[in-house]
C-alpha positions in Angstrom: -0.7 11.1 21.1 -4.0 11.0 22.1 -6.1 8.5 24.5 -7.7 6.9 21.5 -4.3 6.2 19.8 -2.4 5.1 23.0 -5.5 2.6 23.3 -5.2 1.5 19.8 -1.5 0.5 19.3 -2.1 -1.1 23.3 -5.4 -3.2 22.6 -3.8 -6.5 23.2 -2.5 -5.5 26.4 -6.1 -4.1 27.2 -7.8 -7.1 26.7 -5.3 -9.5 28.4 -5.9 -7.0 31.6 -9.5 -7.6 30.8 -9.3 -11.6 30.8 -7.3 -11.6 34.1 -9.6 -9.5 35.5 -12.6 -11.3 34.3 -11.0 -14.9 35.5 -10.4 -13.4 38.7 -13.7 -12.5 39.7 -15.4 -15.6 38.1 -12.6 -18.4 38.8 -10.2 -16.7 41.7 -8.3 -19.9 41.8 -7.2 -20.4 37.9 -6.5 -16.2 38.4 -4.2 -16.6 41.0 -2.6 -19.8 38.7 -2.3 -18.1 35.5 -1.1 -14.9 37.7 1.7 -16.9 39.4 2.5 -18.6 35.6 2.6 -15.1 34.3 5.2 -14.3 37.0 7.3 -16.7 36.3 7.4 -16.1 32.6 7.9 -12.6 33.2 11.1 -13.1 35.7 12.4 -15.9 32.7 12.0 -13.0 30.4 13.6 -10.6 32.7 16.9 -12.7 32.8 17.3 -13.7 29.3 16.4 -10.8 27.3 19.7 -8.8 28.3 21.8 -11.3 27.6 20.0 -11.7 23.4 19.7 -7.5 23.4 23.2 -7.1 24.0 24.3 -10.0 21.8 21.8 -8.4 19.1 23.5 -5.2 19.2 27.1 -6.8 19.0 26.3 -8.7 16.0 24.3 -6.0 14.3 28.0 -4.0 15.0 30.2 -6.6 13.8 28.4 -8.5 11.4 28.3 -7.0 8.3 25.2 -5.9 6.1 26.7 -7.2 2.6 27.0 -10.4 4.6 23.7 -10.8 5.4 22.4 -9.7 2.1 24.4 -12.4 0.5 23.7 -15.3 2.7 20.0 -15.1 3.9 18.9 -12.1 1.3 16.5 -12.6 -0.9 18.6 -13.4 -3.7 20.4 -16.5 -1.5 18.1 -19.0 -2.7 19.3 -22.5 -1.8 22.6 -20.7 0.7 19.7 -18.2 2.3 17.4 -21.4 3.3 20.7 -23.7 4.4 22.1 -21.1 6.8 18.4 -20.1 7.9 17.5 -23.8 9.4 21.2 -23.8 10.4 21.0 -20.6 12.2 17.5 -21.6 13.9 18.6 -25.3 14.9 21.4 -24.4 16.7 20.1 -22.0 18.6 19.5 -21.6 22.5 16.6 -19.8 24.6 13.1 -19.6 24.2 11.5 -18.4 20.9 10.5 -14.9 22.0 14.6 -14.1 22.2 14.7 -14.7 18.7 12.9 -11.8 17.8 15.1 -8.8 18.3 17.6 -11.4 16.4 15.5 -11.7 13.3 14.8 -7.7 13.8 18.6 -7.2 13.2 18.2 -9.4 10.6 15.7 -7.8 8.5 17.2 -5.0 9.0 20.2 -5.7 7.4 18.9 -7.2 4.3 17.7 -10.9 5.2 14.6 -11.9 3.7 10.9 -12.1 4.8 11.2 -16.1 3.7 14.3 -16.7 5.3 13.2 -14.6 8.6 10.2 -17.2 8.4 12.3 -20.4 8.6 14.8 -19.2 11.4 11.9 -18.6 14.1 10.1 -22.0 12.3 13.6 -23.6 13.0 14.2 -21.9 16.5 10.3 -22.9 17.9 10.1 -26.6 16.3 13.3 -28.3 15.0 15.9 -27.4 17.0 19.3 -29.7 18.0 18.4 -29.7 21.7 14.6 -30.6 21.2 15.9 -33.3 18.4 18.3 -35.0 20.9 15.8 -35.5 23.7 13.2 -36.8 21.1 15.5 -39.0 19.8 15.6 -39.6 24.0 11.8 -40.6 24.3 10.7 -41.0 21.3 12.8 -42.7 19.0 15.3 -42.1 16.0 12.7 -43.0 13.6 10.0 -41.0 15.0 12.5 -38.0 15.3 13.6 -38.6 11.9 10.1 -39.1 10.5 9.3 -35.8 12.2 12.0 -33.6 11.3 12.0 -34.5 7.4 8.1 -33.6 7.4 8.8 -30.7 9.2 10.7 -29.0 7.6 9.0 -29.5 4.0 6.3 -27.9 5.9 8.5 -25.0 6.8 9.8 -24.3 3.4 6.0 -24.5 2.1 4.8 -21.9 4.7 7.8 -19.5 4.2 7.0 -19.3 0.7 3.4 -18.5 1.3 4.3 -16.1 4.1 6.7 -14.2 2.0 4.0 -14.0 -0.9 1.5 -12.1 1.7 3.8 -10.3 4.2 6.6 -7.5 2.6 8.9 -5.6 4.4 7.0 -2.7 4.2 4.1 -3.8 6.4 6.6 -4.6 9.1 8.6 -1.4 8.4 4.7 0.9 8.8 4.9 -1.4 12.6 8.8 -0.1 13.2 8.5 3.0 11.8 12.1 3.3 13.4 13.6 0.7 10.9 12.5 1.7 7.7 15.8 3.9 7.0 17.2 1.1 7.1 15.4 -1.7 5.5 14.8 0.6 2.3 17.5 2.0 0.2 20.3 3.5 2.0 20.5 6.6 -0.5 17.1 7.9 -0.3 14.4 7.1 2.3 11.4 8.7 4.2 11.0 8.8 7.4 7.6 8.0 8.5 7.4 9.3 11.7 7.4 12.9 10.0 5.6 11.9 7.0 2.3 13.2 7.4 0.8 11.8 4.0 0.1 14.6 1.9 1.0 12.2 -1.3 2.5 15.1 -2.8 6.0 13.4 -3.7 3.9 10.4 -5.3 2.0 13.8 -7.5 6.2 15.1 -7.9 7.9 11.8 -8.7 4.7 8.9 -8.9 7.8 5.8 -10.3 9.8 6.4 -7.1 7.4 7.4 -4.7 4.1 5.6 -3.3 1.6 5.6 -0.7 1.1 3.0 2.1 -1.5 3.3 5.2 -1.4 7.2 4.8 2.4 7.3 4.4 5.1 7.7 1.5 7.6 5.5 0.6 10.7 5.1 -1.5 10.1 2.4 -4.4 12.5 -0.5 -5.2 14.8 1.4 -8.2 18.1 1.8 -9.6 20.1 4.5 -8.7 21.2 5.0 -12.4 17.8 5.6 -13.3 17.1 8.3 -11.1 16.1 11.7 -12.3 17.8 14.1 -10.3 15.4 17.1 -10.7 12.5 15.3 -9.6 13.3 13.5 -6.7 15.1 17.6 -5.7 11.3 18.4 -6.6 10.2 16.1 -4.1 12.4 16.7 -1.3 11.6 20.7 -1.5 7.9 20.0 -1.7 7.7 18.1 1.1 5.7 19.7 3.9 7.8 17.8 6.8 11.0 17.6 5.2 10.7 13.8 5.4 12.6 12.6 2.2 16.1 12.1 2.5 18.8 12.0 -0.4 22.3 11.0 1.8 24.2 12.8 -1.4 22.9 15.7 -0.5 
C-alpha cells in the first residue's frame, strides 16, 4: 500500500492530529484541556472494549445465525423492530461498544433497519438514562420524550435503510463480505482486482461495485452451473468462490 492510500483510508485521523496541533499553538490552554479529555476517553475505552470484544466473539460463537435472521433480519418486521429497541434499551456502556455488537450482527443476517434502531436505542432511550430522567425530570417529560423518540427512530431507520445496503458497509470491511453475502458463493474483495470479467461471463449473478465484483441476491435453484464454472475459471485472482466445489 502506498503513502497516498495509507493517507486516504487515515484522513480523519490526519486532520484530528491537525486540529490538536493547530489549537495548541493558537489556544495552548483549551490544547492541553481537550488533550487531558482525550486521555481520559481513551483509558475509558481501553477498559471497556475487552470486556464487549470478548463478549462479541462469545455470542457470535453461540448465538446462532438462523436466529438472528429470524428475529432482527430483514424479513422480522414487527419481531425485528421489538427485539431491536429491546436489545438497545437494555443495554450497558457507552455507544461506541455497541459497534463491534451490531458488526456481529450484520454479519449474521440482522438488517441495516434494525442495526439502525439498536445503536438509536443504545445512544438515546435507554432504561438507565430513562430512570434518572424520570429522576430529574419527570414521568411526564420522560414519557412525553420517549414516545416521540422513538417514532423518530423508526422514521430514520426506514430512510437509512433506503440509502445505506449492506454492500457499502461490506466494500468498508472487506473482511465481512463472505459472510454477509450468500454463504454458497462469494468474492472476496481483497483479491478482486475488478477486471468485470465475471459480470461479461455471468452479468444476472455478478455485478460491479467501486471497482469490485460481487455476488447478486439469487436462488440457488436458479443457478446455471456452467456459467458461474465459467466465472470462477476466468477469474484472474481466483476470487469467486463456490463452497460445493
Amino acid at each position: 500500500m502506498n503513502i497516498k492510500n495509507k493517507l486516504k483510508k487515515n484522513v480523519f485521523t490526519l486532520v484530528v492530529v491537525l486540529l490538536y496541533a493547530f489549537t495548541f499553538i493558537y489556544k495552548s490552554d483549551i490544547g492541553v484541556l481537550a488533550l487531558s479529555n482525550s486521555i481520559y476517553y481513551f483509558k475509558e475505552l481501553l477498559s471497556i472494549m475487552p470486556v464487549v470484544l470478548v463478549l462479541t466473539a462469545l455470542l457470535d460463537f453461540w448465538v446462532p445465525k438462523r436466529v438472528i435472521q429470524d428475529n432482527l433480519g430483514k424479513d422480522a418486521r414487527g419481531k425485528g423492530m421489538f427485539f431491536s429497541f429491546l436489545l438497545g434499551g437494555i443495554s450497558a456502556g457507552p455507544i461506541y461498544a455497541a459497534f463491534p455488537i451490531t458488526v456481529m450482527l450484520l454479519k449474521k443476517g440482522a438488517s441495516i433497519r434494525n442495526v439502525i434502531i439498536i445503536l438509536s436505542s443504545w445512544a438515546v432511550i435507554k432504561v438507565p438514562m430513562l430512570v434518572n430522567e424520570v429522576k430529574f425530570l419527570g414521568p411526564e417529560f420522560m414519557i412525553v420524550r420517549w414516545i416521540l423518540t422513538v417514532i423518530a427512530i423508526i422514521i430514520f431507520s426506514y430512510i437509512g435503510a433506503r440509502i445505506v445496503k449492506k454492500e457499502d458497509i461490506v466494500f468498508e470491511n472487506e473482511k465481512f463480505v463472505e459472510e454477509i453475502f450468500d454463504e454458497e458463493i462469494f468474492i472476496n474483495c481483497s483479491a478482486c482486482m475488478g477486471c468485470s470479467l465475471c459480470t461479461k461471463t455471468y452479468p444476472s449473478l455478478f455485478e460491479m461495485y467501486n471497482k469490485k465484483a460481487y455476488v447478486k441476491q439469487y436462488d440457488i435453484d436458479d443457478i446455471d452451473s456452467t456459467k458461474l464454472n465459467d466465472a470462477i475459471d476466468n477469474c484472474p485472482t481466483k476470487a469467486i468462490k463456490h463452497k460445493e466445489q
